[in-house]
C-alpha atoms as an extended CHARMM CRD file, in Angstrom:
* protein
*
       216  EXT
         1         1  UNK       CA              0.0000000000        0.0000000000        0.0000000000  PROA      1               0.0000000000
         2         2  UNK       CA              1.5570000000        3.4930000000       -1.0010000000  PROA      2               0.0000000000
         3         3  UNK       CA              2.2800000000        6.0560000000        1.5410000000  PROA      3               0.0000000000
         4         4  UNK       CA             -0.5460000000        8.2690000000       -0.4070000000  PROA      4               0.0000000000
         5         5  UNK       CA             -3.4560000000        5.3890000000        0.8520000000  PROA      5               0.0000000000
         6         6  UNK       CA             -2.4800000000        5.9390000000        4.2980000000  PROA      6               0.0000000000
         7         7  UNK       CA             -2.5830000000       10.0650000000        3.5950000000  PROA      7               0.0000000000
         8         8  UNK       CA             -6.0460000000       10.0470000000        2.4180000000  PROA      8               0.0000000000
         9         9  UNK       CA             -7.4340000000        7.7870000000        5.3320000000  PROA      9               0.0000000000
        10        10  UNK       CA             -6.0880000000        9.9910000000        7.5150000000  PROA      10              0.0000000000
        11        11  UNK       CA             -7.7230000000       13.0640000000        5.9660000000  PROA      11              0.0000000000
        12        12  UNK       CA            -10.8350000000       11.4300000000        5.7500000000  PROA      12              0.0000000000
        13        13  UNK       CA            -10.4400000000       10.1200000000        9.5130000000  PROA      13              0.0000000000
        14        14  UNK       CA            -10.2440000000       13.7960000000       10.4400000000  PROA      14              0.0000000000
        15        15  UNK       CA            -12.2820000000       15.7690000000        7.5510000000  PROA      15              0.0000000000
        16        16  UNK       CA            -16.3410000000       15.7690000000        7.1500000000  PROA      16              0.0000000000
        17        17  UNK       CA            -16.7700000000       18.3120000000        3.8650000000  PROA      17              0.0000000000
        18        18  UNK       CA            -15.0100000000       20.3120000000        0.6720000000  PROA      18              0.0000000000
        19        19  UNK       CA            -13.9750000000       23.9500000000        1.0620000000  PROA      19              0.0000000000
        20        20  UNK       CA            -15.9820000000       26.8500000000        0.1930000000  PROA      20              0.0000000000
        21        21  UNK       CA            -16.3750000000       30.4810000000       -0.2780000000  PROA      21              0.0000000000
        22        22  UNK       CA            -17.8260000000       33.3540000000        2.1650000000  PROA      22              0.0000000000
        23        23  UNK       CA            -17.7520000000       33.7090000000        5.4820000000  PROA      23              0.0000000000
        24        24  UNK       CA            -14.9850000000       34.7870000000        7.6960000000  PROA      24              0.0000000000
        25        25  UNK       CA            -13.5840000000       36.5790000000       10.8920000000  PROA      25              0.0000000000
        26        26  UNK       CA            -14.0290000000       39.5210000000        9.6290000000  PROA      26              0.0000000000
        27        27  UNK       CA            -17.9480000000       39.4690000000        9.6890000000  PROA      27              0.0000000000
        28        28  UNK       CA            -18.0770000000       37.1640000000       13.0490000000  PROA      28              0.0000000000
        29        29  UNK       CA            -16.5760000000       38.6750000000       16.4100000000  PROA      29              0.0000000000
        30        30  UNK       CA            -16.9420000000       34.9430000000       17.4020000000  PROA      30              0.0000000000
        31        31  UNK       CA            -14.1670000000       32.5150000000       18.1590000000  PROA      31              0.0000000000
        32        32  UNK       CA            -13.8440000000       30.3260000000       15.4500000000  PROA      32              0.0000000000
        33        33  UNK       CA            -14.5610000000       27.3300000000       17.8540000000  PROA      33              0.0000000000
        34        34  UNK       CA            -15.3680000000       26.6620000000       21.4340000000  PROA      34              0.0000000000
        35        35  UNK       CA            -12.8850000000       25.9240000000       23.9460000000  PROA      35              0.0000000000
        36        36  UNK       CA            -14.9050000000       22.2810000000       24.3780000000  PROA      36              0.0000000000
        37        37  UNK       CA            -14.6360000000       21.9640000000       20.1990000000  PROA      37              0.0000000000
        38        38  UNK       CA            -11.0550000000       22.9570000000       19.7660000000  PROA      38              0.0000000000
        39        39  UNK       CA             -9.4950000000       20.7230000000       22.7020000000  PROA      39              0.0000000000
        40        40  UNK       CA            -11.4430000000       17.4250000000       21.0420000000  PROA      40              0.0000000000
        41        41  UNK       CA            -10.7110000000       18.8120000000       17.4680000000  PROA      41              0.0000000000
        42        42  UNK       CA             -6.5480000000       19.0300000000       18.8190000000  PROA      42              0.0000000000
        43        43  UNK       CA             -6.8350000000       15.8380000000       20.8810000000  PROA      43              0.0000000000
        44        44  UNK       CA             -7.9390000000       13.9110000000       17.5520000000  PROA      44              0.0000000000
        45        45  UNK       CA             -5.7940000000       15.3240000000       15.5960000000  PROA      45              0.0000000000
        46        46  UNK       CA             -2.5090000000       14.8100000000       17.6900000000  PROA      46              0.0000000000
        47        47  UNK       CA             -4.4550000000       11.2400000000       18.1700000000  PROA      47              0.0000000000
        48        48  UNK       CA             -3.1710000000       10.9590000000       13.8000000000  PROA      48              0.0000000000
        49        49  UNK       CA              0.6420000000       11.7360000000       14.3430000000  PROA      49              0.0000000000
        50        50  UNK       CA              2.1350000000        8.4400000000       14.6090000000  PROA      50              0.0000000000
        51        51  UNK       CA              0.4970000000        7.3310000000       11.1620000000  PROA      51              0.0000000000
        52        52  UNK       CA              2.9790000000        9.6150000000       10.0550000000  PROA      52              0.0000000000
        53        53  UNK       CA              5.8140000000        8.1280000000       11.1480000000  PROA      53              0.0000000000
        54        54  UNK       CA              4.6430000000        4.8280000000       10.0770000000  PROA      54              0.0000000000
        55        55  UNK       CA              2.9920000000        5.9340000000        6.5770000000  PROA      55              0.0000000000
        56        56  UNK       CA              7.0910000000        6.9560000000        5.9990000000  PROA      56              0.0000000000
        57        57  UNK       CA              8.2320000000        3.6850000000        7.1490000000  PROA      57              0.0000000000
        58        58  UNK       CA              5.8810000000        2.0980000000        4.5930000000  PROA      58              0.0000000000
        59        59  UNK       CA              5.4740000000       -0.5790000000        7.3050000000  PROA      59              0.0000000000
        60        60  UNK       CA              1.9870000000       -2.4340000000        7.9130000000  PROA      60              0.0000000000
        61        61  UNK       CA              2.2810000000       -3.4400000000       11.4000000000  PROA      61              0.0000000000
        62        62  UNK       CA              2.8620000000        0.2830000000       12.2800000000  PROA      62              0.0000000000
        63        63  UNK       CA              0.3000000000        1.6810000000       10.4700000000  PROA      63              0.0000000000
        64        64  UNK       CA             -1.9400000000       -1.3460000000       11.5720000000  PROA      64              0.0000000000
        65        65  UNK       CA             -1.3130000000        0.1280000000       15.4640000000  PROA      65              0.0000000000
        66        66  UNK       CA             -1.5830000000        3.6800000000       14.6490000000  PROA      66              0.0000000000
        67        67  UNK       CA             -4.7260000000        3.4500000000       12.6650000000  PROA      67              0.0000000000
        68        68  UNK       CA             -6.2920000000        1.3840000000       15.3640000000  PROA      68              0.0000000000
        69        69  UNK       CA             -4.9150000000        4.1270000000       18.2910000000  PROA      69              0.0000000000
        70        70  UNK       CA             -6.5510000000        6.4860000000       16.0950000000  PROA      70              0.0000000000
        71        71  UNK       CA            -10.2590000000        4.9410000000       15.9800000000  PROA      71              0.0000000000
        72        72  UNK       CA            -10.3710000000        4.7830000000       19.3840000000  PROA      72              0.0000000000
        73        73  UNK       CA             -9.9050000000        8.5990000000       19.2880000000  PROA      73              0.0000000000
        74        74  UNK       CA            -12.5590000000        8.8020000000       17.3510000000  PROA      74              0.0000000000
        75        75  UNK       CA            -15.0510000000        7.2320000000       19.6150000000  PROA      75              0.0000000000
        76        76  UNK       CA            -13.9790000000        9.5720000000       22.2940000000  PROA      76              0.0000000000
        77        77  UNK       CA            -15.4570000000       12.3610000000       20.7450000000  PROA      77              0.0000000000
        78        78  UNK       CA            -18.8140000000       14.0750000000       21.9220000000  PROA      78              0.0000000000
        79        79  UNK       CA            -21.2430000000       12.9240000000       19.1380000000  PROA      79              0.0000000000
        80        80  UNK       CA            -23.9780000000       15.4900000000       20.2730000000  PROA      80              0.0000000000
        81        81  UNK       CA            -22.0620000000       18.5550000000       19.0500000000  PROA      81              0.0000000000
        82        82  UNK       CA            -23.1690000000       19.0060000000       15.2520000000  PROA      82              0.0000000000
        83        83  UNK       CA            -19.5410000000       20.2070000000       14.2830000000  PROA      83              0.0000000000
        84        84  UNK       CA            -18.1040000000       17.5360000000       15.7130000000  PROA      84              0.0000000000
        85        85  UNK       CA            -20.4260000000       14.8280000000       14.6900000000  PROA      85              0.0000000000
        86        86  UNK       CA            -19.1330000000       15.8770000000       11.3880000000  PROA      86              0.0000000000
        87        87  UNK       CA            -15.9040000000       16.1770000000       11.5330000000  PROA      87              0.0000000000
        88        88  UNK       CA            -15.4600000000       12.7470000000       12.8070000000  PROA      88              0.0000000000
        89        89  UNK       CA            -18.4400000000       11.0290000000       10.4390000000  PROA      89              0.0000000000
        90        90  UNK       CA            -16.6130000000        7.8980000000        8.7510000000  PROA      90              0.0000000000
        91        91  UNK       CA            -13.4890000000        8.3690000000       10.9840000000  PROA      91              0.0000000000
        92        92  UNK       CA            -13.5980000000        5.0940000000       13.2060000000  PROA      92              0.0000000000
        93        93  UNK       CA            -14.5530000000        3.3700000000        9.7340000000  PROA      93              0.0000000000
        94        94  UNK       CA            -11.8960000000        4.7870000000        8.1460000000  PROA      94              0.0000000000
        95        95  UNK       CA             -9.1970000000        3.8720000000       10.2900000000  PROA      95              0.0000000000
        96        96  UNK       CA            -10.5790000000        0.2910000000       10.8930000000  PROA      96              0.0000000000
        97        97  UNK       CA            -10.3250000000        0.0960000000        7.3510000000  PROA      97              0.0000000000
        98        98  UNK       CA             -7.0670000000        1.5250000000        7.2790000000  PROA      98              0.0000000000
        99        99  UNK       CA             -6.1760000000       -0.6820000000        9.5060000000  PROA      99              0.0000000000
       100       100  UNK       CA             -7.3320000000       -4.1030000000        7.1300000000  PROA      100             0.0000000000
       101       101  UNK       CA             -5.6450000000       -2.3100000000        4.3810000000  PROA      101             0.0000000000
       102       102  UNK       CA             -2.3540000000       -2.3940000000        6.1000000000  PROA      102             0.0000000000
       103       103  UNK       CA             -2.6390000000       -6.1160000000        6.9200000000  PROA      103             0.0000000000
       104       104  UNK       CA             -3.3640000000       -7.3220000000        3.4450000000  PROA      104             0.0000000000
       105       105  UNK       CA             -0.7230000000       -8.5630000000        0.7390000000  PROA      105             0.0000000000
       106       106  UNK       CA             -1.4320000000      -10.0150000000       -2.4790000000  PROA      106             0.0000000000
       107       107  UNK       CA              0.5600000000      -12.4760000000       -4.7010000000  PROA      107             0.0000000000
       108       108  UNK       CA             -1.2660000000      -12.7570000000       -8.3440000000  PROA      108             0.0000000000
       109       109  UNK       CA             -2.1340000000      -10.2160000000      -10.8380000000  PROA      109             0.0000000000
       110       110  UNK       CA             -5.6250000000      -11.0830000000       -9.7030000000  PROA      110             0.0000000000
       111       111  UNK       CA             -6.1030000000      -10.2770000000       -5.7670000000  PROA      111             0.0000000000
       112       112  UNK       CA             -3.7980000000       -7.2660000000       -6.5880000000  PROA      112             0.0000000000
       113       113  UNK       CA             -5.9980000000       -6.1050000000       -8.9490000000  PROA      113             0.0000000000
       114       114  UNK       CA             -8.9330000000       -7.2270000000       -6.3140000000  PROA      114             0.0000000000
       115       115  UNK       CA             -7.3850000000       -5.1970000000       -3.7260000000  PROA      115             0.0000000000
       116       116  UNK       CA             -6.4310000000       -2.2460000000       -5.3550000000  PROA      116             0.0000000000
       117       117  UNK       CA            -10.0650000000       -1.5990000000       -6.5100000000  PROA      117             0.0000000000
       118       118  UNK       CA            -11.3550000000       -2.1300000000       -3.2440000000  PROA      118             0.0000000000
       119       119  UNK       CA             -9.0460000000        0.7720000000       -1.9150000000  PROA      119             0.0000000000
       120       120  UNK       CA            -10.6760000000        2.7130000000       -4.8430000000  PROA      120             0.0000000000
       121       121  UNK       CA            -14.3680000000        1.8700000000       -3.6770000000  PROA      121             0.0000000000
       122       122  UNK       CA            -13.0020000000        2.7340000000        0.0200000000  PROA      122             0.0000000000
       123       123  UNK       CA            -11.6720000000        6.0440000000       -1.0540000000  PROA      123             0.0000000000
       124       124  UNK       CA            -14.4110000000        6.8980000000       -3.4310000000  PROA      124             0.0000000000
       125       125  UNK       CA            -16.8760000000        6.0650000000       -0.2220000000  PROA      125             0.0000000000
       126       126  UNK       CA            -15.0200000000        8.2570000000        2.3130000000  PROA      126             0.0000000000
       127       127  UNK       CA            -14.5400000000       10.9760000000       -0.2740000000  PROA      127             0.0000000000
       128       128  UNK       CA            -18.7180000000       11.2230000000       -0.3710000000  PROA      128             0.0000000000
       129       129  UNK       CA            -18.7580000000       11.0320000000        3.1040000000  PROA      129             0.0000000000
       130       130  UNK       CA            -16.6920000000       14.2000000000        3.6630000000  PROA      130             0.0000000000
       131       131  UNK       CA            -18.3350000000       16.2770000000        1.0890000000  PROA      131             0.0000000000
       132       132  UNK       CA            -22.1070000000       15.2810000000        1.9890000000  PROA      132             0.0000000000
       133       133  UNK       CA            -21.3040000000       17.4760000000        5.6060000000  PROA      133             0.0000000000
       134       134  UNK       CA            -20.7230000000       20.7990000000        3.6950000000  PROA      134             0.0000000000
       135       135  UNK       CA            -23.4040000000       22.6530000000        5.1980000000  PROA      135             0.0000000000
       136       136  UNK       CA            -22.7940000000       21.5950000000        8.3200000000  PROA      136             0.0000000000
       137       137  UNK       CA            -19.3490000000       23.3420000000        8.2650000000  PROA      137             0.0000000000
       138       138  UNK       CA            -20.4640000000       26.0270000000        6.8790000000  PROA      138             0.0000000000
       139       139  UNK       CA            -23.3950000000       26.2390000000        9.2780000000  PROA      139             0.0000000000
       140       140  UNK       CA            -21.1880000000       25.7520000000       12.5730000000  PROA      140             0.0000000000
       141       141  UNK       CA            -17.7600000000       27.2950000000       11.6500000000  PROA      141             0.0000000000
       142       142  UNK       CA            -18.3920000000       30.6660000000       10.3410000000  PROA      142             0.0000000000
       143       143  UNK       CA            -14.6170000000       31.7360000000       10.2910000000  PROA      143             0.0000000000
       144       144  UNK       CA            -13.4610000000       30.8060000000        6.6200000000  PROA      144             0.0000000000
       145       145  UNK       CA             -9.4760000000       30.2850000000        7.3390000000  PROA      145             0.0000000000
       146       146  UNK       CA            -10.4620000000       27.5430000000        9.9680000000  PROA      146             0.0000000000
       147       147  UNK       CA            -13.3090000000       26.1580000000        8.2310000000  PROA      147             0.0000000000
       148       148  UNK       CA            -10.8200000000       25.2450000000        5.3140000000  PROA      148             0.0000000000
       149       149  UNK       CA             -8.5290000000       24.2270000000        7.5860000000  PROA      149             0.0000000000
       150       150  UNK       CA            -10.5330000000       21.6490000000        9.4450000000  PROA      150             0.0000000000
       151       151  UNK       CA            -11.9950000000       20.6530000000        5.5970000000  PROA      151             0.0000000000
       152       152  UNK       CA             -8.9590000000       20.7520000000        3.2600000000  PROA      152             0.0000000000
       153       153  UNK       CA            -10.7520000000       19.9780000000        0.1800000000  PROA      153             0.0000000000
       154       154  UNK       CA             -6.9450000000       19.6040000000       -1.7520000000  PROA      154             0.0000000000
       155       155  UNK       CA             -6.7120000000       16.5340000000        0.4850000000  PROA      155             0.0000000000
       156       156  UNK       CA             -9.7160000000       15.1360000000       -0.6840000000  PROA      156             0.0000000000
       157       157  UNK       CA             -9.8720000000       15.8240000000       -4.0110000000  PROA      157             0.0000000000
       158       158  UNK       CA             -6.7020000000       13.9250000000       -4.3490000000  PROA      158             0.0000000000
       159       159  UNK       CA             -7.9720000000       11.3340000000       -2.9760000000  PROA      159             0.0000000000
       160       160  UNK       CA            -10.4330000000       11.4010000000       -5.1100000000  PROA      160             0.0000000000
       161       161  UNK       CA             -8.1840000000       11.0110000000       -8.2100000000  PROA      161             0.0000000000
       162       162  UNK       CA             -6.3130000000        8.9480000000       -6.8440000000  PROA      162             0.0000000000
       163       163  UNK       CA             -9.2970000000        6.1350000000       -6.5810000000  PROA      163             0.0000000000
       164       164  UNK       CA            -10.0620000000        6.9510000000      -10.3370000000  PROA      164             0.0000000000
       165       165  UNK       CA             -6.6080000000        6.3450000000      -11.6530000000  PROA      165             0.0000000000
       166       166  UNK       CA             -6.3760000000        2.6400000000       -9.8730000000  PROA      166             0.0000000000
       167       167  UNK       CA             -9.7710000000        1.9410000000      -11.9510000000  PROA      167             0.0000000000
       168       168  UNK       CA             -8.5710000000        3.6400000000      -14.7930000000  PROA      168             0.0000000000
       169       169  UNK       CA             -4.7820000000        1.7850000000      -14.6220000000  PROA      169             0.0000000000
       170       170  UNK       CA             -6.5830000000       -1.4600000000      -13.5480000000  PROA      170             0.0000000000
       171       171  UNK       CA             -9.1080000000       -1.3390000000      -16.8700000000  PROA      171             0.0000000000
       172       172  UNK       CA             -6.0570000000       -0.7030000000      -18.7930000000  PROA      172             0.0000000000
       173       173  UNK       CA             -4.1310000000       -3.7560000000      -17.7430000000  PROA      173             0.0000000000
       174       174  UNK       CA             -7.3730000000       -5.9780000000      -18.0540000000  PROA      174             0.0000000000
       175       175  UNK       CA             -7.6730000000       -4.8220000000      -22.1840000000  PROA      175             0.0000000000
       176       176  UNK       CA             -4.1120000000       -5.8230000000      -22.3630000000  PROA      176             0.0000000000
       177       177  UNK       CA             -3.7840000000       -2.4530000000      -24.8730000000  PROA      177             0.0000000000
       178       178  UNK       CA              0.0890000000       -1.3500000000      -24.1370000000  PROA      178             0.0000000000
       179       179  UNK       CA             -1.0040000000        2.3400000000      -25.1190000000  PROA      179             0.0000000000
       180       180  UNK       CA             -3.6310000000        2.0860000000      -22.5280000000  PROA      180             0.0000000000
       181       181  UNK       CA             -1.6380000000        0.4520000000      -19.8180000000  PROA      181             0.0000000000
       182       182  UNK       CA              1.5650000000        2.8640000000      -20.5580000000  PROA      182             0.0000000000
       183       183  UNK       CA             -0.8540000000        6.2970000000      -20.2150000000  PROA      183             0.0000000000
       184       184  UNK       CA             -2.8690000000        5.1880000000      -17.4370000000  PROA      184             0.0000000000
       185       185  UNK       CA              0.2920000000        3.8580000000      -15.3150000000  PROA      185             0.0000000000
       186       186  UNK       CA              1.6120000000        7.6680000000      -15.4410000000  PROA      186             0.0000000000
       187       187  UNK       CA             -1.6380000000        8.9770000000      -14.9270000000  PROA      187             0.0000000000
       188       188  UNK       CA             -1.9250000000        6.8580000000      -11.4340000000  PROA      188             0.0000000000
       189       189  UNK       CA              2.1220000000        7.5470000000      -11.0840000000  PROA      189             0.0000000000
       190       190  UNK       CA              1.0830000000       11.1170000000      -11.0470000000  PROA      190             0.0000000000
       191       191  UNK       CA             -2.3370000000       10.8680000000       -9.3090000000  PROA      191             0.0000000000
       192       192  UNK       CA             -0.1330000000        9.0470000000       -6.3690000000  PROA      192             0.0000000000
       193       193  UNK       CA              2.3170000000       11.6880000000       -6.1760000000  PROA      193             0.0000000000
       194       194  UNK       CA              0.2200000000       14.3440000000       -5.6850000000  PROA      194             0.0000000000
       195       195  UNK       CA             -1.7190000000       12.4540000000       -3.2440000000  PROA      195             0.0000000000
       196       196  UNK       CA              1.6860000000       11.9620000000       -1.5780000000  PROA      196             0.0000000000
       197       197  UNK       CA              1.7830000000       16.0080000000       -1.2510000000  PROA      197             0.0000000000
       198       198  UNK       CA             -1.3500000000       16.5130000000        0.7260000000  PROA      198             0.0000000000
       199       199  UNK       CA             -0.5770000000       17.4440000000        4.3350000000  PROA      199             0.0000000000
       200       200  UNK       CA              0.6720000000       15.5630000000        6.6260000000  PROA      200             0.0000000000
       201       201  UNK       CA             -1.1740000000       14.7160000000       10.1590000000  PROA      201             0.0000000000
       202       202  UNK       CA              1.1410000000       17.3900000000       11.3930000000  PROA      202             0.0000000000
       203       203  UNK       CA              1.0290000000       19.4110000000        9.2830000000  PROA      203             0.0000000000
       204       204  UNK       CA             -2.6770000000       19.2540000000        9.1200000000  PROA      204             0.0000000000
       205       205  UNK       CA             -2.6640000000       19.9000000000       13.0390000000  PROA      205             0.0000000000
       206       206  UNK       CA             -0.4590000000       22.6740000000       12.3510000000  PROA      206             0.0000000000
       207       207  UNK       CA             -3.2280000000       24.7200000000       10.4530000000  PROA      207             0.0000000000
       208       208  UNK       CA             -5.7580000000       23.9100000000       12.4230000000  PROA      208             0.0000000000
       209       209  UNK       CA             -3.6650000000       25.5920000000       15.4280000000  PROA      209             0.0000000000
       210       210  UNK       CA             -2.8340000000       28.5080000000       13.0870000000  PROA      210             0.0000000000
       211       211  UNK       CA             -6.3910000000       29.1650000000       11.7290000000  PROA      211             0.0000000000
       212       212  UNK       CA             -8.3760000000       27.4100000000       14.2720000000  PROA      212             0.0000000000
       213       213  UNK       CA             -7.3910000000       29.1070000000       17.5830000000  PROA      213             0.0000000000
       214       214  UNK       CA             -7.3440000000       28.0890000000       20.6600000000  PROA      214             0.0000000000
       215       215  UNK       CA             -9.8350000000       30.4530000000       21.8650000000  PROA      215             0.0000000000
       216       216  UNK       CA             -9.3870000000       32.8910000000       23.9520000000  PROA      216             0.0000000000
């Protein structure tokens, strides 16, 4: 599994919609977030570091025990708070699943194939999941430089690609076509890359910190 799998589990573990435009501090007096919000919002995310040092290791069993560390975060958090209801929507899934993931292997063209296009569904799934809570960000966190920063649409977007440039590379190899299987292994070669560039968990806790608060 590529370090760029383990990236977008982690956004989506700690995401719930896409960007958008409007709002800001300059039209709300408000803190962005409430002292409650922003010390479960930091506790998750500082809950996401290790997978970084794992996701550089490229080593399953780390990742298997970070991901897992990083549910249980997930269940800590107070479900009766709309923003954070969000924010966390998918995230025990996601890391239980990141979590499988890690553990797999395969050995024919077959299972690899299998398994790669299951990561695609996965991704494809969580991706919907983060974007369907739009208006509830937009609803809860007025302030537009933590809003994005909780949501970092880049993150999932890339994702996004990601998932259709395994189907895409996957088709390819099935119709046997070299031209096919030549453009559509760059494309996911690419697609991976910049998936590899999305933030990291720290750096992802990073902004939040910056943009986010804590409040005063």
């Amino acid at each position: 599994m590529g370090k760029g799998v383990a990236a977008t589990f982690v956004c989506a573990a700690t995401l719930a919609g896409c960007g958008s435009d409007g709002g800001g501090a300059e039209t709300d007096a408000r803190p962005p977030l409430s002292r409650a919000q922003y010390a479960q919002i930091y506790r998750l995310y500082r809950a996401q570091l290790p997978l970084d040092r794992a996701n550089d290791a490229e080593d399953p069993t780390e990742i298997r025990r970070a991901a897992r560390k990083a549910a249980r975060s997930c269940r800590a958090i107070d479900h009766r708070d709309p923003l954070l209801a969000a924010l966390v929507d998918g995230c025990e899934r996601s890391m239980s699943t990141l979590a499988e993931l890690a553990n797999l292997d395969c050995q024919t063209e077959r299972e690899c194939t299998k398994l790669m296009n299951d990561t695609a569904d996965v991704m494809d799934d969580l991706a919907t999941t983060v974007r369907s809570n739009e208006p509830v960000f937009e609803r809860e966190v007025p302030d537009e430089a933590c809003r994005k920063a909780l949501t970092a649409p880049e993150s999932v977007d890339a994702g996004a690609e990601y998932a259709d440039a395994i189907r895409a590379a996957n088709a390819a190899i099935e119709s046997g076509d070299p031209d096919k299987i030549k453009t559509t292994t760059a494309e996911l070669e690419n697609a991976s890359a910049a998936l590899d560039a999305t933030p990291s968990a720290r750096e992802t806790l990073e902004d939040f910190r910056a943009a986010c608060g804590p409040p005063r």
